[in-house]
C-alpha positions as CSV (number, residue, x, y, z in Angstrom):
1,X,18.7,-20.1,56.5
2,X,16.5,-17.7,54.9
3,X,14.4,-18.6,52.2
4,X,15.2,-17.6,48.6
5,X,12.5,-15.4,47.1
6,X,11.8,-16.4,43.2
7,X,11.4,-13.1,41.2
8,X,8.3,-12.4,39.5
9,X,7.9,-13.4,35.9
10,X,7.0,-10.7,33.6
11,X,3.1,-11.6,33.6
12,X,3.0,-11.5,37.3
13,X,4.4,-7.9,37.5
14,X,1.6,-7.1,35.1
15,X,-2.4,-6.4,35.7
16,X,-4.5,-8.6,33.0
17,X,-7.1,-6.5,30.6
18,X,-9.7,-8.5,29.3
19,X,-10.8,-7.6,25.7
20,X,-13.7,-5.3,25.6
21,X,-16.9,-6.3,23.7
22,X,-18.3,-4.3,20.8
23,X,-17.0,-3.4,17.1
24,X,-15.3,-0.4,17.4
25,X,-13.0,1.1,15.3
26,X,-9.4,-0.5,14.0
27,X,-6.5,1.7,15.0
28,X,-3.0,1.2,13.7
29,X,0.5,2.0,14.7
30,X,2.1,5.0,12.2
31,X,5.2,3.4,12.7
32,X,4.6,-0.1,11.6
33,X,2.7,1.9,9.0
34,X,5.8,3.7,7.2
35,X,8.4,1.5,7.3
36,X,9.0,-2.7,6.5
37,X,8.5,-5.0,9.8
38,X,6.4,-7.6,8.2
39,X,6.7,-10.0,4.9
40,X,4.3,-9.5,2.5
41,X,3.8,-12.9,1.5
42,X,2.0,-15.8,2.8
43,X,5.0,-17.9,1.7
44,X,7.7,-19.2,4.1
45,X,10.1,-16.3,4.5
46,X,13.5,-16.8,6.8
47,X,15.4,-13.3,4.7
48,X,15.7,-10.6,6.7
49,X,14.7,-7.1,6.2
50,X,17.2,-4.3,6.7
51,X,16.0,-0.8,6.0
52,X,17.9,2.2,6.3
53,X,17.0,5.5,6.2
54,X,18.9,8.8,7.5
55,X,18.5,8.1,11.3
56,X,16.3,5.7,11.3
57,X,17.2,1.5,10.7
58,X,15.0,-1.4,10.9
59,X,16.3,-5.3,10.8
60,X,13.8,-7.5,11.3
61,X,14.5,-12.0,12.0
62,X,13.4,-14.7,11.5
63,X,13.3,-18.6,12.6
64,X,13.4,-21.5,10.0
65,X,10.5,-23.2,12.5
66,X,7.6,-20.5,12.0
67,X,9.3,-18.4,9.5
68,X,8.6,-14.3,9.5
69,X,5.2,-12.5,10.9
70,X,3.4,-11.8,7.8
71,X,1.3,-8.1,7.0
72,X,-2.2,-10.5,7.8
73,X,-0.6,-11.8,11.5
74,X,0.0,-7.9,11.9
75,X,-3.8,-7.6,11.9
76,X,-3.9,-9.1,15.4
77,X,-1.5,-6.1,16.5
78,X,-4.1,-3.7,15.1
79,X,-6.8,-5.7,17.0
80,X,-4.7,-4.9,20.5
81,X,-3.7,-1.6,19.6
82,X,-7.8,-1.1,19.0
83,X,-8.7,-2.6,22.2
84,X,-5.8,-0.7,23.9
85,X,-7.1,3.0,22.6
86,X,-10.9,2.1,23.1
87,X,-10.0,1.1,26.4
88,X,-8.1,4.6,27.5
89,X,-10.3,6.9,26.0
90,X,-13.2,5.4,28.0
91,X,-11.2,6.0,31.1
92,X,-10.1,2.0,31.9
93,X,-7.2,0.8,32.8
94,X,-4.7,-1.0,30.1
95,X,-1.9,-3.7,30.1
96,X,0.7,-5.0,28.1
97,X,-0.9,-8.7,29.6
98,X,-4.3,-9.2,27.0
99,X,-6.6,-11.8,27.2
100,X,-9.5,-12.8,25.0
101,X,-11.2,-15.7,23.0
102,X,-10.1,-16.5,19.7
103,X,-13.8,-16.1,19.0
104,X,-13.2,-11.9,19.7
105,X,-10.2,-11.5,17.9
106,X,-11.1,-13.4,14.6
107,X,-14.7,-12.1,14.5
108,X,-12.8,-8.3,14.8
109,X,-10.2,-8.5,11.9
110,X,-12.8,-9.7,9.2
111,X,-11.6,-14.3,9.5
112,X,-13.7,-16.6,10.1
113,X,-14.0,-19.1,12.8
114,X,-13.6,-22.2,12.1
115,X,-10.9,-24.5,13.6
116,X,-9.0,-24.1,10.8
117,X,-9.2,-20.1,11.1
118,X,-8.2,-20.2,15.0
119,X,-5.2,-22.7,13.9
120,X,-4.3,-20.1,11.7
121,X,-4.7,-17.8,14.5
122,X,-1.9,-19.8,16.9
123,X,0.3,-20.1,13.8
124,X,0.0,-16.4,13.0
125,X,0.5,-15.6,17.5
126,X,3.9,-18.4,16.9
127,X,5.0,-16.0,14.1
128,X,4.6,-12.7,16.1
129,X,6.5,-14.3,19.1
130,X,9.2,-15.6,17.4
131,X,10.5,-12.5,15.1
132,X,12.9,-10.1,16.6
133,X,13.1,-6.8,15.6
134,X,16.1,-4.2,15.8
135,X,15.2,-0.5,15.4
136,X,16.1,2.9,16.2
137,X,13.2,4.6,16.3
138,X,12.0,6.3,19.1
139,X,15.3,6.0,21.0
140,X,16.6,8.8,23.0
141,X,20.2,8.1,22.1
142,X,21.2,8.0,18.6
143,X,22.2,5.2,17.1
144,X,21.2,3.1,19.7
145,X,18.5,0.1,19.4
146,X,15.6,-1.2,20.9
147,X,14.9,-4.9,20.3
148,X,11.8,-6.9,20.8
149,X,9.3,-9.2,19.2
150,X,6.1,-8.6,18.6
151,X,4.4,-11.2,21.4
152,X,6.7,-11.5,23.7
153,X,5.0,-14.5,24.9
154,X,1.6,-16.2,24.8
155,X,-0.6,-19.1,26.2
156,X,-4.0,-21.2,25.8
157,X,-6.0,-20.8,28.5
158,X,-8.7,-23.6,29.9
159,X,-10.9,-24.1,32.0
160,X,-11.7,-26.4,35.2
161,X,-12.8,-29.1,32.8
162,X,-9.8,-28.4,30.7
163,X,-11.9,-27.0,27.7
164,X,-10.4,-23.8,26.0
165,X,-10.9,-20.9,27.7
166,X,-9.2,-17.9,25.5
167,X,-5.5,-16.6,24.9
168,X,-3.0,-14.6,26.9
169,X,-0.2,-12.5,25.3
170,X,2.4,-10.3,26.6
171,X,2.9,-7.0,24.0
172,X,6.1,-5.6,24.1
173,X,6.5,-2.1,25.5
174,X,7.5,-0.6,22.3
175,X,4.3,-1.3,20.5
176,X,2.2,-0.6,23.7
177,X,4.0,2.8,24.2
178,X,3.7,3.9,20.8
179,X,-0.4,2.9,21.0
180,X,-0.4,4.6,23.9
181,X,1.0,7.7,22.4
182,X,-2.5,9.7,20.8
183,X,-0.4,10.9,17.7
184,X,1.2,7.8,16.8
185,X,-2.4,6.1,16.3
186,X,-4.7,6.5,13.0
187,X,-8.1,5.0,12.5
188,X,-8.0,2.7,9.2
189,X,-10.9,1.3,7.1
190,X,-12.1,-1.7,8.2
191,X,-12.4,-2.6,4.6
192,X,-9.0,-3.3,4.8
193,X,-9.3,-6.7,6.4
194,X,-11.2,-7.0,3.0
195,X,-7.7,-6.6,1.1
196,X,-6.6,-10.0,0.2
197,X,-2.8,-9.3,-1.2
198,X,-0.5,-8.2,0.9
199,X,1.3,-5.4,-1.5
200,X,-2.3,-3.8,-1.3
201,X,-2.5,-4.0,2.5
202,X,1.5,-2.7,2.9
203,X,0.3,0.5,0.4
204,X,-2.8,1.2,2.0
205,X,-1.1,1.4,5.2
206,X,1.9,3.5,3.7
207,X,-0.9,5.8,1.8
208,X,-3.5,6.3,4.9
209,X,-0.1,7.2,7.3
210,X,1.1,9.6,4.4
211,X,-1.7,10.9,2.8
212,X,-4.3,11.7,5.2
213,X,-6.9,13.8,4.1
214,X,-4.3,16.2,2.0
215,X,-6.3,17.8,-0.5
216,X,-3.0,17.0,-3.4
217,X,-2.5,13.7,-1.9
218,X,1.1,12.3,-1.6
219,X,4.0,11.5,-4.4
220,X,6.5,8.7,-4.0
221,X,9.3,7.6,-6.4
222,X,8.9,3.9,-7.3
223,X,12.3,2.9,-6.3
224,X,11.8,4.5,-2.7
225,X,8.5,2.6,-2.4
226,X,10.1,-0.9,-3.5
227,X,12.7,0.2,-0.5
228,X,10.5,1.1,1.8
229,X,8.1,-2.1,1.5
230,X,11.0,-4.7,2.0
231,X,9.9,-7.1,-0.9
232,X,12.1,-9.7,-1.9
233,X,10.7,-9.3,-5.5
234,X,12.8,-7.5,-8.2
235,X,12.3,-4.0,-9.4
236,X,10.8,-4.9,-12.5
237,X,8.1,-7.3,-10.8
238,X,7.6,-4.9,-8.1
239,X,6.6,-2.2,-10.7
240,X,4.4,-4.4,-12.8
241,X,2.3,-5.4,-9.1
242,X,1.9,-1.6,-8.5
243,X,0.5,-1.2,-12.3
244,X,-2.3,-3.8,-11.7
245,X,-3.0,-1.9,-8.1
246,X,-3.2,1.1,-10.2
247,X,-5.8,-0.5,-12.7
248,X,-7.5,-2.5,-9.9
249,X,-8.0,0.7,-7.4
250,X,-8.4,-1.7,-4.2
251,X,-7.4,0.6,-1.7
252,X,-10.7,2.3,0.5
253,X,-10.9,5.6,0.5
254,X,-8.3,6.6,-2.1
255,X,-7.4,7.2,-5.5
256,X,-3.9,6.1,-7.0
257,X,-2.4,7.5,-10.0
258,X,0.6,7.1,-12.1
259,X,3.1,9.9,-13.2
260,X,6.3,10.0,-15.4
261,X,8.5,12.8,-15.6
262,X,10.5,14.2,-18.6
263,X,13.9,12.2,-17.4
264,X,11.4,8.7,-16.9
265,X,11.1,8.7,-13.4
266,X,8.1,7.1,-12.2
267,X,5.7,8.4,-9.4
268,X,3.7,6.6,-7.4
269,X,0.9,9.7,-6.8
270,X,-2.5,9.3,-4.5
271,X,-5.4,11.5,-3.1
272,X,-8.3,10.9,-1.0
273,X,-11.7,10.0,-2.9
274,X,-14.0,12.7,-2.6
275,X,-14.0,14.2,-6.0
276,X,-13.1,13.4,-9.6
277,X,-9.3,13.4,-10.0
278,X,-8.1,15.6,-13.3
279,X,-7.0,13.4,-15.8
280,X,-4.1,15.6,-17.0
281,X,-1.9,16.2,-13.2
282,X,1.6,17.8,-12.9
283,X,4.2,15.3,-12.2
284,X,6.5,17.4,-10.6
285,X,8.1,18.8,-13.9
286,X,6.6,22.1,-15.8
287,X,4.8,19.3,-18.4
288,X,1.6,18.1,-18.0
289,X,1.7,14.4,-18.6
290,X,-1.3,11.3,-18.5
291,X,-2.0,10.1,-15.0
292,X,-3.3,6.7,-14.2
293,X,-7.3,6.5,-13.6
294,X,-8.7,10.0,-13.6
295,X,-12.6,9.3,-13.1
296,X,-12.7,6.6,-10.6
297,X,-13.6,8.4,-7.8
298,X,-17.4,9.3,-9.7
299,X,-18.9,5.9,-8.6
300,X,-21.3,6.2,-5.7
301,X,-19.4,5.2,-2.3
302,X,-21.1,1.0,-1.4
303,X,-23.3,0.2,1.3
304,X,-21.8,-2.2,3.8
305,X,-18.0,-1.8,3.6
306,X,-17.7,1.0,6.2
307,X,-19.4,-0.7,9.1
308,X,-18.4,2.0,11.9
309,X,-18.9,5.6,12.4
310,X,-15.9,6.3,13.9
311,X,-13.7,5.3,11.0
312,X,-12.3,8.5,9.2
313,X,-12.0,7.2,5.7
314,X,-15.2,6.6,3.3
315,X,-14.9,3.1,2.3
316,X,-14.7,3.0,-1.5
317,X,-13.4,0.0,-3.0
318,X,-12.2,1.2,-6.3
319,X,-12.1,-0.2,-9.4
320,X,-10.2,1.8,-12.2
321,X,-11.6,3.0,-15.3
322,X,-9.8,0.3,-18.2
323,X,-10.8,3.4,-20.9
324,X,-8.8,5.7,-18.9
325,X,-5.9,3.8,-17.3
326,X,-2.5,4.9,-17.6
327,X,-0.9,2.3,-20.2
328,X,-3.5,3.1,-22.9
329,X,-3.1,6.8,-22.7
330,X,0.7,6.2,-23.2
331,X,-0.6,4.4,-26.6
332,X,-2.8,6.7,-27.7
333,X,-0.2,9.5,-26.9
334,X,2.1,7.7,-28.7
335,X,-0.1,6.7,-31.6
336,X,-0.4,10.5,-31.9
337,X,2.8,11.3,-32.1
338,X,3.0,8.5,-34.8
339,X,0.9,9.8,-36.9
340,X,1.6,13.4,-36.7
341,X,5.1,12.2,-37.6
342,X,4.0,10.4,-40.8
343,X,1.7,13.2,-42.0
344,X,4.6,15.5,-41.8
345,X,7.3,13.5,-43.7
346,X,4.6,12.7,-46.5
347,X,4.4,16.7,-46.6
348,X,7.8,17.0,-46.9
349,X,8.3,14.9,-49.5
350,X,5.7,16.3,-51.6
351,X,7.1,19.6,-51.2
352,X,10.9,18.2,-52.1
353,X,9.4,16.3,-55.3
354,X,8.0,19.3,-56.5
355,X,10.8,21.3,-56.0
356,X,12.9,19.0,-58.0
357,X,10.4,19.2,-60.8
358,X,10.7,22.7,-61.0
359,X,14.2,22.8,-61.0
360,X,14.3,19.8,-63.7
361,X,11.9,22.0,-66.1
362,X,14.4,24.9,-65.8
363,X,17.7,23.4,-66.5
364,X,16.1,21.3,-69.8
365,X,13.4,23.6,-71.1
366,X,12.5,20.6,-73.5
367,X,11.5,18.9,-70.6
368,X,7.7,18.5,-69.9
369,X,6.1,18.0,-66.6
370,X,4.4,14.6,-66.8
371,X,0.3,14.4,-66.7
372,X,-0.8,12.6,-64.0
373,X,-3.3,9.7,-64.0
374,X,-6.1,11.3,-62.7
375,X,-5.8,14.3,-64.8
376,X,-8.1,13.7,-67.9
377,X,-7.1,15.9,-71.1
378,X,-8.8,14.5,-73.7
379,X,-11.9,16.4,-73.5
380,X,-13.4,19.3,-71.7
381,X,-13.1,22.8,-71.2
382,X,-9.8,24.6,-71.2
């Protein structure tokens, strides 16, 4: 009787790539960049996300045990997808099957290393492996979906003494295509691993895959944005956290400003930093209307927060100018108006009063027109 022949697992069908040494620079997927696949909170989150837009649809699971991979557990994604590009373009060979220390991986996206930080770390790997994702995008038939998770599995490795000895993960081959793919990849900051909330890491990412280096930066309606970022807060909340961001100017390398049309309509608007930003912009109507921080691109770009050569983006952490932000200039706009209002009735009524008096003195010649307080007749030239 012939002998059955196991088939190979999925790691054995694939070649292992060690993690290279050296900080080079972070490289990001566009697509996880533009649309929701992650929560944006640290907090336990078991909602889904379901995005839909034209052709394109996203739904994205969770377990109750580890709950859904967060924007910062993403981080280890742009540590593979770094390791994956430096790796090509210096000619080696890559695979889906990574393995490196703990050590490598934390040291790279800005954490520390502690035991606490590397159980982070496993909690974070858990996170990646359990949430499924459902998507259209680049799939050849329409309508269809490809669905994955983001680690499709991973281990501890030790060694003979049974010490430990690193990680292995499996990447899925959606991701590792896509990295693979030279214009789905963009360099990012590596002050971003700086950004400590996760709406400010979700926008950078959005603004660095839309904006570029556009010399009139990028436009996006508020309620496309609180669409597009999956957030299980309200509107209202939403648009309050993307004020502060606004004041704060967090992001590296660009500027953000706020415009409202005539109608109300609220624009999210943003440019790379090189130059001054006018404080009067168009906001997409012929009026010219405040923006939100005009001058906080004059400060000279910090030492220390770009750390590599190779990242395209100057890395200028912001902070806005509070004389110039855009809720004050709405005051002073409106104080303005205010005023120029009240001078213009107090005209008015001066012109009606004397009007009247003429029209009294007229009709009742007897009548006289009544001295005022300030007018002194009792002595004097006439």
């Amino acid at each position: 009787m012939a002998a059955r022949h196991r088939p190979l697992s999925e790691r054995g069908q694939l070649d292992l790539f060690r993690a290279l040494p050296g900080d080079f620079a972070p490289r990001d997927a566009q697509d996880l960049m533009a649309y929701p696949f992650f929560s944006l909170s640290k907090s336990h989150r078991v909602a889904p996300i379901d995005f839909v837009a034209g052709n394109v649809s996203i739904r994205v699971e969770a377990v109750p045990d580890h709950g859904m991979a967060t924007i910062w557990d993403a981080d280890i994604l742009i540590w593979a997808a770094s390791q994956i590009v430096e790796a090509r373009d210096a000619g080696l060979r890559t695979s889906r099957l990574m393995a490196a220390t703990p050590y490598e991986i934390l040291k790279f996206i800005g954490r520390g290393t502690s035991l606490r930080d590397y159980q982070r770390l496993k909690a974070a790997l858990d996170r990646l492996q359990s949430t499924t994702v459902a998507t259209t995008i680049r799939q050849p038939a329409e309508g269809r979906r490809h669905r994955f998770s983001w680690i499709n599995e991973w281990k501890e490795l030790t060694d003979r003494d049974g010490r430990p000895d690193g990680i292995e993960m499996i990447l899925p081959d959606w991701f590792y295509q896509a990295v693979l793919d030279d214009a789905l990849v963009l360099t990012i900051d590596r002050a971003y691993f700086e950004l400590t909330g996760g709406l400010d890491r979700w926008l950078y990412r959005l603004v660095r895959k839309h904006g570029g280096r556009q010399r009139d930066g990028w436009r996006f309606d508020f309620h496309h944005l609180h669409q597009k970022s999956g957030s299980l807060s309200p509107f209202r909340r939403f648009v309050f956290e993307l004020r502060n961001i606004i004041r704060r100017q967090p992001l590296p390398g660009y500027t953000l400003f706020m415009e409202v049309e005539i109608g109300g309509r609220m624009l999210l608007a943003f440019a790379p930093c090189r130059k001054p930003v006018d404080g009067l912009v168009l906001s997409g109507t012929p009026n010219i209307v405040p923006s939100g921080t005009p001058v906080s691109c004059y400060r000279e770009q910090k030492p220390g927060l770009t750390r590599d050569n190779k990242s395209e983006n100057p890395a200028l952490n912001l902070e806005s100018n509070k004389d110039s932000n855009f809720e004050e200039r709405a005051r002073d706009v409106q104080k303005l108006i205010r005023e120029t209002a009240e001078g213009l009735s107090a005209t008015a009524n001066k012109t009606a009063n004397r009007s009247a008096w003429r029209k009294l003195g007229t009709t009742h010649e007897a009548a006289q027109e009544p001295e005022l307080p300030l007018d002194d007749r009792s002595g004097g030239s006439r």
